[in-house]
C-alpha positions as CSV (number, residue, x, y, z in Angstrom):
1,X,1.0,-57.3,26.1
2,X,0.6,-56.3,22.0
3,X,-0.2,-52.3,21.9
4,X,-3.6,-51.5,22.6
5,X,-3.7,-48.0,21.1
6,X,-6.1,-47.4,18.7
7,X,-6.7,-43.4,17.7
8,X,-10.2,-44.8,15.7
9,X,-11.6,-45.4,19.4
10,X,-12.3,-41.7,19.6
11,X,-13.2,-41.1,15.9
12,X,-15.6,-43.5,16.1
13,X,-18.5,-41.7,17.5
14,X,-19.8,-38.1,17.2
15,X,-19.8,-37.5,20.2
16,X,-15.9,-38.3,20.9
17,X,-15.1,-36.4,18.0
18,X,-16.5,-33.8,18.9
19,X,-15.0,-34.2,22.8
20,X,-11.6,-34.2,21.4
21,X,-12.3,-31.7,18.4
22,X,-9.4,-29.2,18.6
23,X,-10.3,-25.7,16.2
24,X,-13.5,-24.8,16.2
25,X,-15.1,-22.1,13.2
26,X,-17.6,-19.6,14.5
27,X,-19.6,-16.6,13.3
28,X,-17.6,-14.6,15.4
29,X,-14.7,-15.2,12.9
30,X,-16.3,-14.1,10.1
31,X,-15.8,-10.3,7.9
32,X,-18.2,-9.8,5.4
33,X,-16.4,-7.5,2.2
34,X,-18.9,-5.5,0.1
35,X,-19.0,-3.9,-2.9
36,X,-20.0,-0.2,-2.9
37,X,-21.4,1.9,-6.4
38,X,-23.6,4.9,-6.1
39,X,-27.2,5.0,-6.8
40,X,-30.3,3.8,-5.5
41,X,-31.7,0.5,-5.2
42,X,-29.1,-0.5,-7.7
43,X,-26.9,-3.7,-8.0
44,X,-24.9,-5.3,-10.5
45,X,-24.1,-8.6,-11.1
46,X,-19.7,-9.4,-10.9
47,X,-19.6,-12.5,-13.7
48,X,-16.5,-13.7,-12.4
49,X,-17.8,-14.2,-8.7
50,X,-21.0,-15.4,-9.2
51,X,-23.5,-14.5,-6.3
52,X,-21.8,-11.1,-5.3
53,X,-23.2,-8.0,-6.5
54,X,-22.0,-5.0,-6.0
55,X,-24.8,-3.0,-4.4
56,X,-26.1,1.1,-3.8
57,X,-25.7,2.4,-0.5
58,X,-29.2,1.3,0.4
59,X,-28.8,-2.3,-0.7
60,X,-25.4,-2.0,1.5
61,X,-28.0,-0.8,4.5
62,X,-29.9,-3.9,4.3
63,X,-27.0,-6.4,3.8
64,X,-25.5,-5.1,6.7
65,X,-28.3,-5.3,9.3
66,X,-28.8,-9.3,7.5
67,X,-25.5,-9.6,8.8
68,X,-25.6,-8.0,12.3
69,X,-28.6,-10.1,12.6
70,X,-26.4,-13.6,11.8
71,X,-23.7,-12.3,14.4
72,X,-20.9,-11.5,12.3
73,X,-18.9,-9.1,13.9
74,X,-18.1,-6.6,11.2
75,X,-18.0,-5.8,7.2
76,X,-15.3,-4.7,4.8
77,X,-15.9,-2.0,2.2
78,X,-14.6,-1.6,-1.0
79,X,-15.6,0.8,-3.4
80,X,-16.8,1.0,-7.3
81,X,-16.0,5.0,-8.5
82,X,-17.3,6.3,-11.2
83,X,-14.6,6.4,-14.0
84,X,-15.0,10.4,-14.3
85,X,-13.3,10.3,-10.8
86,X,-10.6,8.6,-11.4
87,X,-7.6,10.7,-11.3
88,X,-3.3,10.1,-11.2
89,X,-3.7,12.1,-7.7
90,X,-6.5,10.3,-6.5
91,X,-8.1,13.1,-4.4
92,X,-11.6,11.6,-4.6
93,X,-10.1,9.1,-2.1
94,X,-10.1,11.8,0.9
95,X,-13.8,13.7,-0.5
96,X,-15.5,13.9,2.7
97,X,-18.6,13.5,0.7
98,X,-17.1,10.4,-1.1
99,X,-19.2,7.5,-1.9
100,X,-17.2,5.4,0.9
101,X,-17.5,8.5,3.8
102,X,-21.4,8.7,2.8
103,X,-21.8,5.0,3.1
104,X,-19.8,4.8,6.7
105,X,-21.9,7.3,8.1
106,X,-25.3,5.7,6.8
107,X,-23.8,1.9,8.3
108,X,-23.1,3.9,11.8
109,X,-26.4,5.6,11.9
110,X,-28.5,1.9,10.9
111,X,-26.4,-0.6,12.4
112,X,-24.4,1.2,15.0
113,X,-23.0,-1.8,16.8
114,X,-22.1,-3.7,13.3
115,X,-18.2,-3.2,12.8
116,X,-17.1,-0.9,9.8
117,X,-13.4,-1.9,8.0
118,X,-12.7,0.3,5.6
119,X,-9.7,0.0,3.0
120,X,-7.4,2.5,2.5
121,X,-5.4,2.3,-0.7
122,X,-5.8,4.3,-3.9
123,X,-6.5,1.9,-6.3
124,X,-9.7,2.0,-6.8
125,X,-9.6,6.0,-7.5
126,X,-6.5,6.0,-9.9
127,X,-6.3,6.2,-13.5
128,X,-3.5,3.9,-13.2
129,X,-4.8,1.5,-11.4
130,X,-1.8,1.2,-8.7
131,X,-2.2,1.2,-5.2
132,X,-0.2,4.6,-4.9
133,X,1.0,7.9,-6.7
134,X,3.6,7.5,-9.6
135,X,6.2,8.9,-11.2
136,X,6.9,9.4,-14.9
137,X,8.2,6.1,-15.9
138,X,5.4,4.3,-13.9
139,X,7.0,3.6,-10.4
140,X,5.0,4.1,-7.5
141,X,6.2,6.8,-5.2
142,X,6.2,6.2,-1.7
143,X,6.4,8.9,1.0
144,X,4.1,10.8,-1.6
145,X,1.3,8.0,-1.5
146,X,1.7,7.7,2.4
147,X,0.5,11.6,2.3
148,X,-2.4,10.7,0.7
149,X,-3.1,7.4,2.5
150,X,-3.1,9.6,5.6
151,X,-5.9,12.5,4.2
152,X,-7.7,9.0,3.5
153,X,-7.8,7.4,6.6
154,X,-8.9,10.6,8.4
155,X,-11.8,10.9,6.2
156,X,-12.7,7.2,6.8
157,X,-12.7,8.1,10.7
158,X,-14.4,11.4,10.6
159,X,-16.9,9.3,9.0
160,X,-17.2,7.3,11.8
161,X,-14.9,3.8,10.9
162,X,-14.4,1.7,13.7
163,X,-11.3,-0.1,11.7
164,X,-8.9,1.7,9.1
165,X,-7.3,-1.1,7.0
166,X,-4.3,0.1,4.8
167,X,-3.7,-2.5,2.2
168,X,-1.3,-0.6,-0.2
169,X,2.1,-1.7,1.2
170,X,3.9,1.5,1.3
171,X,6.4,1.2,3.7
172,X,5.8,3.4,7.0
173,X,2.0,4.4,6.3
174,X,1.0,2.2,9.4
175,X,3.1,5.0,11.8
176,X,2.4,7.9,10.0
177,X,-1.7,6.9,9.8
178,X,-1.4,5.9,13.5
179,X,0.1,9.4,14.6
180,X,-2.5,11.4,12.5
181,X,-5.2,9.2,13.8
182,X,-3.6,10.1,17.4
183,X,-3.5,14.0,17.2
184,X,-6.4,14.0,15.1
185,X,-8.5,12.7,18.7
186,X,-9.1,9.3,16.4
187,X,-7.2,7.1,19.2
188,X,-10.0,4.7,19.6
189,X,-9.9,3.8,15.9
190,X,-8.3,0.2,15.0
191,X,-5.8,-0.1,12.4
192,X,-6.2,-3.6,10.5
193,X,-3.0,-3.3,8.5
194,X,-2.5,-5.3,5.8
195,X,0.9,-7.1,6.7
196,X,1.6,-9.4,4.5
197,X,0.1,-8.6,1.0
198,X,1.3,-10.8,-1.7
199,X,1.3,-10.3,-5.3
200,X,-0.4,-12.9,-5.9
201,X,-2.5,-13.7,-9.3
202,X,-5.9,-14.8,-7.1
203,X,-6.8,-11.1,-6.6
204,X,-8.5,-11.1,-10.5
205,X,-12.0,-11.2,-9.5
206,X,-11.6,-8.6,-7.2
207,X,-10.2,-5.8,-9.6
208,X,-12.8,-6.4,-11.9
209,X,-15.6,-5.9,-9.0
210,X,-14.0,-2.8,-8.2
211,X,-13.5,-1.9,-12.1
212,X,-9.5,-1.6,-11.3
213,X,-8.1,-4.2,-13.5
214,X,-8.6,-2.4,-16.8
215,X,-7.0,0.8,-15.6
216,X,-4.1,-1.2,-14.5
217,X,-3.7,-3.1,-17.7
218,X,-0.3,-5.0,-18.1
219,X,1.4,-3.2,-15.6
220,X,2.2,-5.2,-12.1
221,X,2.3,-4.2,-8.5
222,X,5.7,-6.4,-8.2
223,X,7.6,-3.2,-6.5
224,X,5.4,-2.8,-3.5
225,X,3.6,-6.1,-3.1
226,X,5.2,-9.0,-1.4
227,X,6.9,-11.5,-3.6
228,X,4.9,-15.0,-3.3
229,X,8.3,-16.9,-2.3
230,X,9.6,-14.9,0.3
231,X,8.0,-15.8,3.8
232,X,10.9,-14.5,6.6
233,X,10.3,-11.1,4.5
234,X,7.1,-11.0,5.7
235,X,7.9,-11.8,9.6
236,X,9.9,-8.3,8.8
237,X,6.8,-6.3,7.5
238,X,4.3,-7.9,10.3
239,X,7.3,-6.7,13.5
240,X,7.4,-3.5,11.2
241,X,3.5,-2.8,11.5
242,X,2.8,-3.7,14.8
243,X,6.3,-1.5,16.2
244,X,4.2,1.5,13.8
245,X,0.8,0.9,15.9
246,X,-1.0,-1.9,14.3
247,X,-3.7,-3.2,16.4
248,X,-4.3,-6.3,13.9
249,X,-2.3,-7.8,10.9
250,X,-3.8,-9.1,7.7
251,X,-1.8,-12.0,5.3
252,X,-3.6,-11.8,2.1
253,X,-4.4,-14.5,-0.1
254,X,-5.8,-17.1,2.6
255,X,-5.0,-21.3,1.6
256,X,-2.0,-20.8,-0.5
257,X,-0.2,-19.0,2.6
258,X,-1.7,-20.7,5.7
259,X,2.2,-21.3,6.2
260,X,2.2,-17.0,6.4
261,X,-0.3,-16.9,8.9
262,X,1.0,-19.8,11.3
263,X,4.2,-18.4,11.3
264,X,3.1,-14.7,12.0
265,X,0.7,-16.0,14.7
266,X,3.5,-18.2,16.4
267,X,5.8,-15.4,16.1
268,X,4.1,-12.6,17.3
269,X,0.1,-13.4,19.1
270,X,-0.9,-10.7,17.9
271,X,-4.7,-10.6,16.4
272,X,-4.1,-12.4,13.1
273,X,-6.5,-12.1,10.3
274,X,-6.7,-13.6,7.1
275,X,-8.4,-12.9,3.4
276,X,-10.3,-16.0,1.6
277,X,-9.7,-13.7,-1.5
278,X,-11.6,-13.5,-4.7
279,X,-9.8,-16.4,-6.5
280,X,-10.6,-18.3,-4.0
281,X,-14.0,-17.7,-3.7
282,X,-14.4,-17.8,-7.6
283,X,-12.4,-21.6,-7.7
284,X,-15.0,-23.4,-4.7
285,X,-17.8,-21.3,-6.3
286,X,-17.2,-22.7,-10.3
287,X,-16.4,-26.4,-8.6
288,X,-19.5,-26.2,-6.9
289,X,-21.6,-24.8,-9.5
290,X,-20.4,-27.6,-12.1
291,X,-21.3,-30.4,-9.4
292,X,-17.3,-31.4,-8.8
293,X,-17.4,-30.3,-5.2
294,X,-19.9,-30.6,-2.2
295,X,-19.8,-26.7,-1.9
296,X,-20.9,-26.3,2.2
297,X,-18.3,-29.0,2.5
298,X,-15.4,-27.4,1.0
299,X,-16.1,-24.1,2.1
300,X,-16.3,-25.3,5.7
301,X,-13.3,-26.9,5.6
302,X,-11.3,-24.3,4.0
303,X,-12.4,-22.1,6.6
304,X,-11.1,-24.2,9.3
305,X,-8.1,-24.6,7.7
306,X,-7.7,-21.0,8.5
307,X,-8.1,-21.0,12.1
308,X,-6.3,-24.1,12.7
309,X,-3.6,-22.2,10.8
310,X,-3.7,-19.3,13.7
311,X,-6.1,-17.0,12.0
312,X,-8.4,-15.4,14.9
313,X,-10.5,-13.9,11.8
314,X,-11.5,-14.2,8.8
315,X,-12.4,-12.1,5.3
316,X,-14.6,-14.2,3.2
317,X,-17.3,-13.7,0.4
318,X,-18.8,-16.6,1.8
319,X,-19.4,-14.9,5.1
320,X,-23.1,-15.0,5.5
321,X,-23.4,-18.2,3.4
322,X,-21.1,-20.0,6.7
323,X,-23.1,-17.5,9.3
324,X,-26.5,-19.5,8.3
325,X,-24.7,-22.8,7.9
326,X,-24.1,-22.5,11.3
327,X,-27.1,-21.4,12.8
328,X,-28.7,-24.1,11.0
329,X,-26.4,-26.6,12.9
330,X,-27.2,-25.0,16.1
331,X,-31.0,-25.9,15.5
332,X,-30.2,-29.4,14.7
């Protein structure tokens, strides 16, 4: 008898497909990052990511209840400091009337039950622009910036953050943050730590939302971030982070290391989360907007990509443009 398979039988109709459909994309794996700048009822256009603004603590009130209200989980903030507060020690990182405390506290009083990430790195309050404290020839110190990391992430949970999110790749911050978190009474507060941060060249955008780019100038972040051909390296920092009391792991960019995130997911089952990262988000964006690419479409499928990869959440930009996409399938 000649071979009667045929795969097509079951792609045939909708309904098979969608019998036999394997990774599913929901709201529930979406993280919304916003961009934080004092004043009120103020926002600012970021040219290179068109449709993000960074937005005034009050703006940030309403875009978060928009999203508890489309059922995504939780959002991610980053902040835009004044330039007069930018410092080599970066103490404006731990003020416990910073703009980032003041903004936690406001998202916990409105939307209590919306999940609050915050990032704990220095970057955004340096001079310098790095990630961390340095020394006089430019290299960033380690134990040093871990001290300050730690003054960080207390503030951040004093202020009521449900997830602490270091994404400065010292080495040992995760065990040090944990303990502190620990005597401090904090031991309820997740730690999303930033595993597998490459230095990648997709994070452009980004530092010019947060107005780091121009302090950091030439200089690289080569010496702390993960070089982009190394992946066994970072099977080591992932083990390293979750032995130090990571409750979640972070690879960071998203599509060009899917192979990352399958591989720390297969190794380890631990919660696996993933950044579609600025560069990302401006590439689909610019296709889109110049008619080359069906944007839902792309978007969509780049997101899957992600979860078929192992990725049991996801930061995107495009966060609440997917959260009504898929309502609006739901009412189809």
């Amino acid at each position: 008898m000649e071979n009667s398979n045929r795969p097509r039988r079951m792609r045939k109709d909708e309904f098979s497909r969608r019998l036999m459909r394997e990774h599913h994309l929901r709201t529930d794996d979406l993280i919304y990052p916003v961009f934080v700048m004092e004043g009120h009822q103020k926002e600012e256009a970021i040219p290179s990511m068109p449709g993000i603004k960074r937005q005034s603590a009050d703006l940030i009130i309403d875009t978060a209840k928009e999203c508890f209200k489309l059922g995504i989980p939780a959002i991610a903030l980053f902040p835009v400091i004044d330039v007069n507060l930018k410092t080599e020690d970066a103490t404006e990182a731990y003020n416990p009337k910073g703009l980032i405390q003041r903004v936690v506290a406001l998202l916990k009083q409105h939307v209590p039950q919306l999940g609050v990430i915050t990032d704990v790195a220095l970057d955004p309050y340096t001079s310098h622009g790095q990630d961390g404290l340095i020394d006089a020839s430019g290299y960033v110190l380690n134990d040093e910036t871990v001290e300050v990391l730690i003054k960080q992430a207390l503030s951040h949970a004093k202020a009521g953050a449900d997830i602490v999110a270091p994404s400065d790749m010292m080495d040992g911050r995760i065990g040090k943050i944990r303990e502190a978190l620990e005597k401090e009474g904090f031991v309820h507060t997740k730690i999303l730590a930033y595993s597998a941060k490459y230095a990648s060249s997709f994070y452009g955008p980004f530092r010019d939302a947060v107005g780091s780019s121009q302090n950091l100038g030439k200089a690289d972040k080569n010496s702390y971030q993960m070089d982009p051909a190394n992946t066994d390296e970072a099977l080591t920092e992932v083990e390293l982070d979750i032995n130090e009391g990571a409750d979640m792991v972070m690879v960071k960019p998203g599509l060009p290391y899917l192979d990352i995130v399958y591989r720390v997911k297969t190794a380890f089952g631990v919660p696996t989360y993933a950044y579609q990262v600025s560069g990302e988000y401006a590439m689909l964006k610019a296709a889109s907007q110049n008619g080359w690419l069906d944007e839902k479409a792309v978007v969509m499928e780049s997101l899957l990509a992600f979860k078929r990869a192992g990725a049991d959440g996801i930061l995107s930009y495009y966060a609440m443009e997917v959260a009504r996409w898929l309502q609006e399938n739901k009412s189809l």
